[in-house]
Each structure stands twice: as C-alpha cells, then as structure tokens.
N, C-alpha and C positions, 0 to 999 in steps of 0.2 A: 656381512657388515651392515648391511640394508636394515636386513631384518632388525639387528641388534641395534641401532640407531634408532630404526620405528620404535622398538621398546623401550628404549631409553626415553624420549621425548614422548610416548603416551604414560609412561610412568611420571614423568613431571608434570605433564596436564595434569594428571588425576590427582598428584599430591598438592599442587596450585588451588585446585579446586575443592579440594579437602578442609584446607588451611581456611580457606575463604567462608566454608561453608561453618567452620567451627566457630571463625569471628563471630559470623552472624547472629549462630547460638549464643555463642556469650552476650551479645547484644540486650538480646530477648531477656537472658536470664539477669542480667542488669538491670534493666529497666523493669522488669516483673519484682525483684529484690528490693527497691523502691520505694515498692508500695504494703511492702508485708511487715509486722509489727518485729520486734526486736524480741529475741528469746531468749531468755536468763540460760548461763549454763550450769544451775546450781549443781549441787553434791553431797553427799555424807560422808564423804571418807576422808580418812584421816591425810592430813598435808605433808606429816612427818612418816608414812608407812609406805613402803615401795614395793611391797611384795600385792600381788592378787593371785584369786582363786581361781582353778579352774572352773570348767563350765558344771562338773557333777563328779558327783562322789565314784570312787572306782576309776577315774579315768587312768588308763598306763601310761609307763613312764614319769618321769619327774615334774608334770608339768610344767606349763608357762609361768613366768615370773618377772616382774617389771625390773630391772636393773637401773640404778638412776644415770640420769646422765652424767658425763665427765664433773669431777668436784663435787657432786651431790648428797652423795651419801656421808650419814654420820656413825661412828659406831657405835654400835648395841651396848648399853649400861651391862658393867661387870656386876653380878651378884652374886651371893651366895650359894657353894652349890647345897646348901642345907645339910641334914643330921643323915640323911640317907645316898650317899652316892655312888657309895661299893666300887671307890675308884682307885682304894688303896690309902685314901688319907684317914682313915679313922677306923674306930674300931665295934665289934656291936659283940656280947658275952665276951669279953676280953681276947676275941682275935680280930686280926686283918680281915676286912670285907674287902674284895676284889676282885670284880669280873674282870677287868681290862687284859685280865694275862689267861684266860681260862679259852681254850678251846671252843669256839664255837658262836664268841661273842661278836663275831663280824657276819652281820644278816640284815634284810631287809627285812622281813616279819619278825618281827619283836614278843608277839602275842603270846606263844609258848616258853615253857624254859628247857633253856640246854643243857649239854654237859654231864647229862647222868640225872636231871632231874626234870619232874614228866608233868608239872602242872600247866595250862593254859586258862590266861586270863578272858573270861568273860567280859560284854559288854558291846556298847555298840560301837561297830568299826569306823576304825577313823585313817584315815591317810596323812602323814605327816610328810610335804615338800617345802624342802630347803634350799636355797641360794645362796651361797657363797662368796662375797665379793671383799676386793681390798683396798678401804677406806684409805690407805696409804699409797695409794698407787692408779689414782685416776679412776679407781667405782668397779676396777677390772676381776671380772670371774677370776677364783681359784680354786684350780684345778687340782688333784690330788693328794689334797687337804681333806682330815676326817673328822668326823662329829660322832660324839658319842650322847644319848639322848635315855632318859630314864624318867618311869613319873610314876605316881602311884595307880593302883588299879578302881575300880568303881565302886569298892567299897571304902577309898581313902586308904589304902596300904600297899606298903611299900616291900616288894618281896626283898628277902636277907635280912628285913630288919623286923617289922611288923609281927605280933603276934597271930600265928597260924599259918604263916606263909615265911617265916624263916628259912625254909628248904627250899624255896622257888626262888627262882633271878629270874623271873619274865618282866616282862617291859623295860628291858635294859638290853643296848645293841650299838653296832656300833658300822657306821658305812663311812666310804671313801666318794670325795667328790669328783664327778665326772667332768669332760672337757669343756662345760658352761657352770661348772662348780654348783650343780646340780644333786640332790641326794633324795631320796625319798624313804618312811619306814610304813608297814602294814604295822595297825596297832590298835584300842581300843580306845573309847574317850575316857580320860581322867575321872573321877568323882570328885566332891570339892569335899575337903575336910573341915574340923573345927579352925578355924584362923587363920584361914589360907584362901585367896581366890585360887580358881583349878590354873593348875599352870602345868608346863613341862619343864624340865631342866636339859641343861645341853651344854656338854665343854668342846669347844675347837682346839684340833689340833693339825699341827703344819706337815704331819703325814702319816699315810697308815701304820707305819714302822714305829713311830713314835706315840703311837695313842695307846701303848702298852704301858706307860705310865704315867700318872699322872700328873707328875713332877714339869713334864713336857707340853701341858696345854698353853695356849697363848689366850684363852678366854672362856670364861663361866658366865651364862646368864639361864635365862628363864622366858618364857612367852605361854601368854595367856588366852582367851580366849572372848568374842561378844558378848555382852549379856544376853541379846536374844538369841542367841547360839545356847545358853548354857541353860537359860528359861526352859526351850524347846528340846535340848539333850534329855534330861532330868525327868522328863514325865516319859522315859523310858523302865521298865525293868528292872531291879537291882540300884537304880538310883536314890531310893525312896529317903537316904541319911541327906544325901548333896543338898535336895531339896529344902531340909533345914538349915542345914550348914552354911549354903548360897544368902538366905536371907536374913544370917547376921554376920554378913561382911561385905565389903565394899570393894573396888580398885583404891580409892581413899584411903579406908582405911587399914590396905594390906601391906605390911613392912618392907614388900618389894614394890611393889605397883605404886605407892601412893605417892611417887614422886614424876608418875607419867607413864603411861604407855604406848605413846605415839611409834617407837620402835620394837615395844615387844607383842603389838596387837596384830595378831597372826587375822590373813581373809580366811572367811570361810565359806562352802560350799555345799549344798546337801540336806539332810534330814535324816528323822531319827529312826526310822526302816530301814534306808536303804545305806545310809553310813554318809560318814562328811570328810571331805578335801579341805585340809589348811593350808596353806602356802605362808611363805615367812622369808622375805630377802633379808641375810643377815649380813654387815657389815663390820670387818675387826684390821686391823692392821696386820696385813699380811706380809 
C-alpha cells in the first residue's frame, strides 16, 4: 500500500508539473504569436469539390477521399450517358449492346477486354478512385452500392461501337462499393475527341445484383479532368489527335460541362511516365 501511494502522489507531482510547464509554453508561444505578421490561407481548389488525390500514382487500395461534413454534400448533375454505353438501352448494327449481363464485366482492371475477346487498350495508366456517399441521408458512405464506368480509349474510341474496335468491350467494368463506399478501376487516360472535353462516364447503382440492368441505375453522369492535367497527359504517345481536338473546345463550351464542374472535377495526381491517380467523392441519393 506504501509503495502504491508513493506512486500515486509522484505521479500527480509530475502530472502538476507537466500541466504547469505546458502553460508556460503556451505563454511564450502567445506572446511570440504577437509579434509575427498574419498569413493569408489562400487556395486553388475548387469550394464545390470534396473528393482529393492521393499522394501518387499507383498508390493501393481505394485511396483517401474527403467525405463532406453532415448536410454538405450536393448531388452530382444527372447527364447523359451518350451514344455509347453498352448498358442495354440502345442499339449499334441493329442489335442490343450489352456488357452489364456478360460474364466477366465485374473487375478492377478495365484495360483489357473480356468474355472471349482479347484486345487491350493502350495508353497511359490511370487509376480511377471513387466515393460513394448519400446526399440524402447526412454525406453518409454507401456501402454495397456499384458503379459501372466506361470511356473511350486514346484514340477517341469507344470499343462495341467505334470503327475497328467493335469486337473489343475494354474500358467498360463494373465494381461494388466497399464498407467506406470506396471503389477503385486500373485504366488508361481517355483521349479527347472532336466536341467533347475528355471525360468518363459512370451510372450508380443500389447493388451489385441490380447493375445487371440498366433499367435499375438511380444515376448517370460524367467527370472530367484539369486542363493542366490534360495539357501534360497529351504530349504523351498515341495522343497526338487529343492535342488538336483539346484546343477547340472548352468546359464552356462543352454540352455537358458548360453549365459547371465544381462537382464533376475529379483531383488529380501524378505524371505522364509514371501514370495518374483521380479521386472523385460522388454524391446521389441513396
């Protein structure tokens, strides 16, 4: 009991003296604080964009992703999923296009195609990280909700539709979100076509059971990419069309973007060697 008493009372001396000595600090650090000039905390980023990038390209895992706080978040503008979505709503030679029911179409690497057909898309790698959240329900991750994600390749084509690449379905895939509503795809960067800033296309759906048709998505939009992101992509490789195509058209003037993209302007991270990390918190009523 001695003992355990001595302990007791020189553990409150020292935590007394602790306390005291910390005031002191802050003392100093107040009065030092004083005398130093005031430091702007500016920014570039966008006020309406909640998603950030990892630290570099390649990182595993879904990366980090900013979640907004309680009531914050707005949901992501519904668009078009365009002429190309192979989700079952339309038709290309007069049949049904439709990966969503085909064997194979649930993958993290998107790059290659499946299902009995053997092309893989060129270009430089890109990682695509997604966040999930429910604008209806307090900003809250959801969970086992799936996204299906398709874009054209770097020559501006779109496989199943495109001339020359009608037999390939690559860059079309389809994942389920994890317990932070977290998703990520292995992929290539888009090229930018005649009349189009580069974007990707993506419909949410309320689970992996039901992203087999399309009738069951609860949202269609698109997200695009920096311009000095697309500047610096483009003086890669195989890009050499984008290049022209990039400089006549605008966010402005593009029939999806030009109404804003403070919600569909993906961070990004990386360079045109080593590949790039986007990240994109997206918010739908869940």
């Amino acid at each position: 009991m001695d003992l355990h008493d001595h302990a007791l009372a020189s553990d409150l001396e020292m935590m007394h003296r602790q306390a005291a000595e910390r005031r002191q600090v802050l003392r100093w650090l107040l009065a030092g604080a004083a005398t130093l000039p005031l430091i702007s905390c500016g920014g570039g980023s966008d006020a309406g964009s909640t998603a950030v990038a990892d630290s570099a390209a390649g990182t595993s895992g879904t990366g980090t992703l900013n979640t907004p706080a309680t009531g914050a978040c707005t949901v992501i503008p519904e668009e078009t999923g365009g002429p190309y979505p192979a989700d079952g709503t339309n038709t290309n030679g007069g049949s049904i296009v439709n990966v969503l029911n085909q064997s194979g179409v649930v993958r993290s690497d998107i790059r290659a195609s499946f299902n009995g057909a053997t092309g893989v898309a060129a270009g430089v790698p890109l990682s695509i990280k997604l966040q999930l959240i429910n604008a209806s329900g307090s900003c809250a991750t959801l969970a086992g909700y799936a996204i299906y994600v398709w874009h054209c390749d770097r020559e501006g084509l779109y496989s199943l539709y495109s001339s020359g690449v009608t037999g390939q379905n690559y860059l079309r895939g389809v994942q389920e979100t994890d317990a932070s509503g977290k998703l990520a795809f292995t992929t290539i960067f888009p090229g930018c076509y005649a009349g189009r800033m580069p974007h990707v296309h993506f419909e949410v759906y309320p689970s992996l059971a039901k992203a087999a048709s399309a009738a069951n998505r609860i949202k269609t939009s698109q997200f695009t990419f920096p311009m000095a992101t697309l500047n610096e992509v483009y003086t890669a490789s195989g890009y050499t069309a984008s290049v022209r195509n990039l400089a006549q058209i605008s966010y402005a003037t593009d029939n999806v973007f030009s109404d804003g993209t403070s919600l569909q302007m993906a961070s990004v991270t990386g360079n045109a060697a080593d590949g790039y990390v986007v990240t994109l918190t997206v918010a739908v009523n869940g």
